[in-house]
C-alpha positions in Angstrom: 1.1 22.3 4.0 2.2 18.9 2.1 -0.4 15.8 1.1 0.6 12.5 0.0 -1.2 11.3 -3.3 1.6 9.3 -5.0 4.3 7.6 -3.0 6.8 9.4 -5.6 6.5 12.8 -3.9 8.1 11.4 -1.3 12.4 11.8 -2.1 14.5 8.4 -0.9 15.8 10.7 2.1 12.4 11.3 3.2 11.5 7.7 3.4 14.3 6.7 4.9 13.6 9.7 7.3 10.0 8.0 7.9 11.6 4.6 8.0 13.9 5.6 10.7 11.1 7.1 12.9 9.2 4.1 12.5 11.7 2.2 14.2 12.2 4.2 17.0 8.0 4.2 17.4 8.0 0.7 17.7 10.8 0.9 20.1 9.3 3.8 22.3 6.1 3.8 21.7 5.2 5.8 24.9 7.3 9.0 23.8 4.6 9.3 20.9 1.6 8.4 23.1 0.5 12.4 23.5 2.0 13.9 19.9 -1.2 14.7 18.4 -2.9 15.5 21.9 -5.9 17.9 20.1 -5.4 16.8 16.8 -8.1 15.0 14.3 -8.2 12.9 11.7 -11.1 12.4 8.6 -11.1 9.1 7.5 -13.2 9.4 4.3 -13.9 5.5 2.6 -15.5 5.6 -0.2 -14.5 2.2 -1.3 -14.6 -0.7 1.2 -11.9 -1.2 3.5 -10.8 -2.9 6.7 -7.1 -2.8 7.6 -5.9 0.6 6.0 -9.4 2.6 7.3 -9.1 0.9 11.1 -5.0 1.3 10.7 -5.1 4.9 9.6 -7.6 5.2 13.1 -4.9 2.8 15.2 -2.6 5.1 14.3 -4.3 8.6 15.4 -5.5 7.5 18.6 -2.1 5.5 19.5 -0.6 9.1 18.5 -3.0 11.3 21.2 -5.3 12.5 18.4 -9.1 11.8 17.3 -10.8 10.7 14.4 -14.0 11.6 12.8 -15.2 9.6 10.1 -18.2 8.8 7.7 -20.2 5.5 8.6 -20.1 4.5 5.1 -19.7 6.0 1.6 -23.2 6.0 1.2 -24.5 7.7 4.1 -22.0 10.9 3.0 -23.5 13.5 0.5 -21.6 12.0 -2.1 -24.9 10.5 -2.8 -26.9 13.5 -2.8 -24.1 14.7 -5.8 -21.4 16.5 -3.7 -18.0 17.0 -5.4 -15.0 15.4 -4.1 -13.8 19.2 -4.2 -17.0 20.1 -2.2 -16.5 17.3 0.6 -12.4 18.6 0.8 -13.1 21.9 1.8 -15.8 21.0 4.3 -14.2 18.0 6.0 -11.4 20.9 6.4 -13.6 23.3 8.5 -13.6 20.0 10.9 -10.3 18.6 10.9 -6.3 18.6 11.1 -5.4 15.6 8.3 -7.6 13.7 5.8 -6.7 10.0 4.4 -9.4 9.5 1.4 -10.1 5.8 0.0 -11.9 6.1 -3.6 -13.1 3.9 -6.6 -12.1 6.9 -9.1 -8.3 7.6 -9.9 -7.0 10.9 -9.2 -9.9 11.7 -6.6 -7.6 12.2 -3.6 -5.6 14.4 -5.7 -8.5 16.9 -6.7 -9.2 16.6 -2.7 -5.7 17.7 -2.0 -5.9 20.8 -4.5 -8.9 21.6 -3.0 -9.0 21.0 0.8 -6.9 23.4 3.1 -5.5 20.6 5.2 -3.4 17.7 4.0 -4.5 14.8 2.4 -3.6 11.8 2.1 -4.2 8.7 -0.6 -5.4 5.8 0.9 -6.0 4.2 -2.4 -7.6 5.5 -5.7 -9.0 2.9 -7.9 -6.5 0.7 -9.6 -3.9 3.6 -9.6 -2.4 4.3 -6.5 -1.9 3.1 -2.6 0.9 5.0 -1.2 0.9 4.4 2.5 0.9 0.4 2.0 3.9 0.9 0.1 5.1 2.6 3.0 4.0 -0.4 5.2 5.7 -2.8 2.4 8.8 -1.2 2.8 9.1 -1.0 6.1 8.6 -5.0 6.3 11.4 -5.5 3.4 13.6 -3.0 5.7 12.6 -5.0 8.6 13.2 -8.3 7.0 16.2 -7.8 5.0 17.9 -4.9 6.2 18.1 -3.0 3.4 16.0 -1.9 0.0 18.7 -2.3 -2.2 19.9 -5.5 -3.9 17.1 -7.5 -4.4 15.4 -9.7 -6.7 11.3 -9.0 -6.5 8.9 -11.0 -7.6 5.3 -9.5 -7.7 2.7 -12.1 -8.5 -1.4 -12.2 -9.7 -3.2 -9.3 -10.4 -0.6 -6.7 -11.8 -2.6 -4.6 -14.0 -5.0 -3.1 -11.5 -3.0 -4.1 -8.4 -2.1 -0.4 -6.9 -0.5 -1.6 -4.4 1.8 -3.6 -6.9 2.0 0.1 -8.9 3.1 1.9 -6.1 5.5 -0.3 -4.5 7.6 -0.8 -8.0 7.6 2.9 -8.4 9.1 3.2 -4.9 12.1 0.4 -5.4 12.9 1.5 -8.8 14.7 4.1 -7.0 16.9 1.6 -5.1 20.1 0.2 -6.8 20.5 -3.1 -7.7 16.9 -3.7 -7.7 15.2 -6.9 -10.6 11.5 -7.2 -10.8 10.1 -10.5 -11.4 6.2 -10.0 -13.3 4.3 -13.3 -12.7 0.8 -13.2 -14.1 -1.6 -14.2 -16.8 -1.2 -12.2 -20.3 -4.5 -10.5 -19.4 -3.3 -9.0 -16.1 -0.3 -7.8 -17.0 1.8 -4.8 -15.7 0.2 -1.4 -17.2 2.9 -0.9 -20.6 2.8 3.1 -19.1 4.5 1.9 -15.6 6.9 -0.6 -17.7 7.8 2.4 -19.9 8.5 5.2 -17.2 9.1 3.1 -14.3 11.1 0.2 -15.0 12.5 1.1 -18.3 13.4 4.7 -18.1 15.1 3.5 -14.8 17.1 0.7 -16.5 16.2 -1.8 -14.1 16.4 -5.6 -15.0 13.3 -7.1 -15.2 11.6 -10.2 -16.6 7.6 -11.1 -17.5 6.4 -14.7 -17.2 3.4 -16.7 -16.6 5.8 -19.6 -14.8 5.1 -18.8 -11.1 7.5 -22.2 -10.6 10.4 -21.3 -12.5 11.0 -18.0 -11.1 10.0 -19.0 -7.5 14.0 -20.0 -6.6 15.7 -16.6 -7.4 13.2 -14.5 -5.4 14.3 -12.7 -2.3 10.7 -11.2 -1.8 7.2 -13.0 -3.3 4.5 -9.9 -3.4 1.5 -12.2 -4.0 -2.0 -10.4 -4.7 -5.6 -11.4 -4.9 -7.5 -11.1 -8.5 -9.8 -8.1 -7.8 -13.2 -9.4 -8.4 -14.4 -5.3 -8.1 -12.0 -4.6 -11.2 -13.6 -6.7 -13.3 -16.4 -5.5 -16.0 -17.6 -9.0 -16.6 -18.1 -12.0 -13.8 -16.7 -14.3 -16.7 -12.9 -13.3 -16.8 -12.7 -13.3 -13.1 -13.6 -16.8 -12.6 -11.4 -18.0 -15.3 -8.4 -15.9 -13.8 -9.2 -15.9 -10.0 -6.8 -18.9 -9.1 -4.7 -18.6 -11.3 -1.9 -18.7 -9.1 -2.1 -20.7 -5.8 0.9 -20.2 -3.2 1.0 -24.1 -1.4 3.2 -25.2 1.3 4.4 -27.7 -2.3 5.5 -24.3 -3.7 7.5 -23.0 -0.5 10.3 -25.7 -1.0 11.0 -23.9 -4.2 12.0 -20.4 -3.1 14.9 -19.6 -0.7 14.9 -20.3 3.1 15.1 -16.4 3.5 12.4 -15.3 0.8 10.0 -13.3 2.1 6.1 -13.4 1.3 4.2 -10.5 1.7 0.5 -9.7 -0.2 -1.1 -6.4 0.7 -4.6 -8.7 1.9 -6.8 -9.5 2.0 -6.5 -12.4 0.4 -9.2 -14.9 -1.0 -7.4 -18.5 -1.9 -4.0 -17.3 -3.7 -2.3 -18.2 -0.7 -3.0 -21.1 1.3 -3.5 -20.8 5.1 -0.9 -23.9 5.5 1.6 -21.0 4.7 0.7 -18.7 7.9 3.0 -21.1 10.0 5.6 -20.6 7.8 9.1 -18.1 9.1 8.5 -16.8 5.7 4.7 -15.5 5.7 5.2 -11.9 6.5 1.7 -10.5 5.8 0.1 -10.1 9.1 3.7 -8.2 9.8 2.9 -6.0 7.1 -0.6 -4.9 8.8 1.8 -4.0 12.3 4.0 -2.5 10.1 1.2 -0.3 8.1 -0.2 1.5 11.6 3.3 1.8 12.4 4.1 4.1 9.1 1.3 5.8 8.8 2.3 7.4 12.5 5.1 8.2 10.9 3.4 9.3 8.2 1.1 12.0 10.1 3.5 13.1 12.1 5.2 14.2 9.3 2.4 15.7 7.2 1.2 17.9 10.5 5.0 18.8 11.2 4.5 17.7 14.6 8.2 16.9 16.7 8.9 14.8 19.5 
């Protein structure tokens, strides 16, 4: 029995292997219409969430399988005190696969250790969001053609973006790979991800707070949204929260081929003048995010079509 708590644990072989499946489940989709005929899924939110909780249940019922779920975190027995430990091993008893969404890092890992079925991270805090790296990848595949070669620019909120985290973990693993850090001195990359990511992988990689200058060498533009839910005072996020505005005036400075992608939802960091654009690939990330994490269960409960 495998989980999948950090995107890491997964070796380039094995997301290419999930990559490749993708494809051919958006090309047949009915061969994998019955695959987890009997099969259920816990969806367990304890954070808010729209497209990863309602892709992660896309993605079971599009695969044959059920899904059982809490109505929110606060009608579970978290709230009576129950353990993250606790909840694994019951939500086990009832079904085949868990994806767990939580405020505190490292709680789908103590679920994983605990439950007897595999888990998998659907976001922990500001630490970790494997399976949209998955989706993210699968729209840079889609887009470009490859995962190697590319200059990345990742944009807003990079100190507690996870999604930001988990991505540059994943592409640090890809040769000929530059990351491009755009954000305000207080929202900086973590120095820990810097250090054993980017560094101890010797990748090229620059820090700036000039969204403009950078914007024409960019093959990908990850925007994300300053997390108002971060924050420990309402003060820093309104003085950060715009501080960097995607407009249709910016557009004519990156390449005809760059591609925009932001894990949404977004608030104003990118204006809705850009959804017209050939460029704007975020609503293809949310396809592609139900898309991998069917690829993603299929793997994790060893089922074969």
């Amino acid at each position: 029995m495998r989980s999948l708590i950090d995107i890491a644990e997964l070796s380039i072989e094995e997301i290419d292997e999930l990559l490749q499946r993708a494809e051919d489940i958006i090309a047949n989709p009915k061969k994998y219409a019955h695959a987890c005929d009997g099969k259920k899924l816990a969806t367990l939110f304890f954070e808010p969430s729209t497209r990863t909780r309602l892709s992660f249940e896309a993605a079971m019922y599009e695969l044959g399988g059920n899904v059982i779920s809490m109505a929110s975190a606060g009608s579970s027995s978290a709230t009576k005190g129950e353990s993250v430990a606790d909840t694994a091993k019951t939500v086990s008893c009832y079904a085949d696969v868990i994806a767990m969404r939580h405020p505190k890092e490292g709680a789908p890992y103590v679920a994983s250790i605990n439950a007897s079925i595999p888990v998998i991270n659907a976001g922990d805090g500001g630490h970790n969001h494997p399976t949209q790296t998955l989706a993210d990848l699968l729209t840079i595949y889609r887009e470009k053609g490859r995962l190697n070669n590319l200059t990345v620019g990742f944009c807003g909120d990079l100190k507690f973006g996870r999604t930001v985290h988990s991505l540059i973990t994943a592409l640090s693993r890809y040769t000929g790979i530059k990351f491009v850090l755009i954000s305000p001195d207080e929202l900086k990359l973590p120095s820990y991800i810097k250090k054993d990511i980017i560094q101890k992988n010797n990748l090229e990689y620059v820090q700036t707070t000039d969204f403009e200058a950078v914007l024409p060498e960019l093959d990908i533009l990850y925007m994300t949204r300053v997390q108002r839910e971060r924050f420990f005072n309402e003060e820093d996020y309104v003085r950060l929260k715009d501080s960097y505005i995607l407009t249709p005036d910016k557009m004519k400075l990156a390449k005809a081929d760059c591609s925009v992608l932001h894990p949404l939802p977004r608030v104003n960091e990118i204006s809705v003048a850009i959804d017209n654009d050939p460029r704007a690939c975020y609503f293809k990330q949310v396809f592609n995010g139900k898309i991998m994490r069917m690829s993603l269960i299929l793997k994790l409960l060893e089922v074969e079509v």
